[in-house]
C-alpha positions, 0 to 999 in steps of 0.5 A: 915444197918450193914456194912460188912468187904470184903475180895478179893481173886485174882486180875485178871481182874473179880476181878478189875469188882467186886471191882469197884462195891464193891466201890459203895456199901453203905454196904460194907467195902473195907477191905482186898485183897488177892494174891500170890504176895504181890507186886500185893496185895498191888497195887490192895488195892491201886487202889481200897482202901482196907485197908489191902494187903496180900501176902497169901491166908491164912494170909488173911483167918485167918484175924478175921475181914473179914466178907464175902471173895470173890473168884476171882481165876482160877476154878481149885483153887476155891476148895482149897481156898474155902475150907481155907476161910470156914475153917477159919469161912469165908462167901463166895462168890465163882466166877462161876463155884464153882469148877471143878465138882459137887463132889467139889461144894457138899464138898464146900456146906456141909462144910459151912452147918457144918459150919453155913456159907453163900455160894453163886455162883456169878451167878450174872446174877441170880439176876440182875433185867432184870433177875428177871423181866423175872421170874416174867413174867414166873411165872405169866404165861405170855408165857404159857407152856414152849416150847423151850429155845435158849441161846448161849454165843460164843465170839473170843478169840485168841489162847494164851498158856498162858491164863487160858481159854486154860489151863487144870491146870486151869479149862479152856474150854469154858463149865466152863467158857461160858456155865455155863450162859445158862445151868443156864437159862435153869435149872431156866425155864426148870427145874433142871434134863432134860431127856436127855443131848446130847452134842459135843465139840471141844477139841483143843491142850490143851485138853479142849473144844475150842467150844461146842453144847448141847442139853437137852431134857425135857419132854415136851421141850427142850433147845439149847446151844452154847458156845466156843471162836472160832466165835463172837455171838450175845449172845441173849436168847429166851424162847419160850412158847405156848402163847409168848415168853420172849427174852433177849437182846444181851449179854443175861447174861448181859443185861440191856433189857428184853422183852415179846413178843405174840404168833406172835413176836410182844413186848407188854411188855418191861422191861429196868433197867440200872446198877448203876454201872457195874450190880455186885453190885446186887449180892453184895446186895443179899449178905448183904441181906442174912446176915443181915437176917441169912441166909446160903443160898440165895434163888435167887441163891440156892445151889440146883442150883449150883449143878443142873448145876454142874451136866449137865456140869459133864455130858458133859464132861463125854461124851467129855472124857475131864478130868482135871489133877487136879480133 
């Protein structure tokens, strides 16, 4: 298998998980990292044995060795620094959520399309195997008609000015940055356009929402979300059919447990697969596996996806009235 040259972009905290699952893959060549600082560049390619340490994103965009680049940075850069990488010819992997808004996410994709480039939201729980043992469940029938899903993703989060999370400059709130994850599962078994999206937030002094409640219609289902850093949660899912149901270990994103259950709640199938090294190397092998295969788009994580998503949050935030400074 053909070995590929990775960029990093960012050296925050998602950037540390995803490097250390770099390391443990066969494929990849820890190749190059990214900052604003090249203090902070150069420790993390030391930490983590890249060759190269840039103290510029496009000094690290125009390397032409570097074959896939992933974007680590607050949501409110990814536009921009997606945008240099394809510029510059770069595959890229882009951390969730792509952009601020849909209309971002759409420039991103049509731009790496003219390109002839790879682009993928790093959904990685869209291709964990937990995730896709769910699927296969689905799809093979075994809960019947889909009848209701519930998927929440709340953890406490003491209030800091100076973190993203709170942030409007930096895309913050917790529908980007937590809701993206159940609004994914639901597209992925409800379908990508509900009838009817009903939500509420709590927009804190910073102006982004702190907490937030979403609801989405279907024609013959629907769906409840909960998102936001004010409580702890178990942060379970449950997709519930006419025939059983399918529910999702705490943490559900995550998880390394998935089980089927019968009309009556009883586990008649269960399904444990544990990471080999912290569950990001999945998404780094569907990446190989796209570009030893040619293609521009990953059918596990499809841009239709990407955006379908995109969309519902837009709607949310319409609703909320809740603008970023930067769109």
């Amino acid at each position: 298998m053909k070995k590929y040259n990775w960029a990093v972009i960012g050296t925050g905290r998602i950037a540390h998980t995803f490097a250390e699952a770099l390391k443990g893959c066969d494929d990849a060549v820890l190749y190059a990292v990214g900052s604003r600082s090249k203090a902070k560049a150069k420790s993390f390619a030391e930490e983590f044995g890249f060759e190269k340490a840039y103290g510029s994103y496009r000094e690290l965009a125009e390397d032409k060795n570097i074959d896939v680049v992933y974007i680590a940075t607050p949501m409110s850069s990814h536009f921009a620094d997606v945008m240099l990488c394809i510029e510059n010819g770069k595959n890229v992997l882009c951390e969730k959520s792509v952009g601020l808004n849909c209309s971002q996410a759409e420039q991103m994709i049509s731009a790496t399309k003219e390109k002839g480039l790879f682009f993928m939201e790093a959904m990685w729980m869209k291709c964990r195997p937990t995730y896709l043992k769910a699927i296969e469940w689905f799809n093979s029938g075994r809960i019947g008609a889909p009848e209701y899903i519930k998927a929440d993703f709340c953890n406490l989060v003491e209030y800091d000015p100076n973190d993203r999370l709170f942030s409007p400059e930096c895309g913050g709130g917790a529908l980007l940055d937590l809701a993206v994850y159940p609004l994914t599962l639901v597209s992925d078994f409800l379908g990508r356009e509900p009838v009817k999206i009903t939500s509420n937030a709590h927009i804190g002094r910073d102006g982004v929402d702190l907490s937030n409640s979403i609801l989405l219609d279907y024609e013959n289902a629907y769906a409840s979300v909960n998102t936001g850093f004010e409580i702890p949660n178990r942060n379970n899912a449950v997709i519930c059919g006419s025939k059983g149901s399918i529910l999702f270990g705490d943490w559900f994103f995550c998880t390394c447990e998935v089980s089927l259950l019968d009309h009556n709640g009883k586990v008649i199938e269960k399904s444990i697969i544990e990471n080999r090294i912290n569950g990001y190397e999945y998404e780094i092998e569907e990446v190989h596996r796209c570009l030893n295969s040619g293609l521009t788009e990953s059918s596990l994580v499809p841009h239709s996806s990407t955006l379908a998503v995109m969309t519902m949050m837009d709607t949310c935030r319409k609703d909320w009235k809740m603008l970023y400074p930067n769109e």
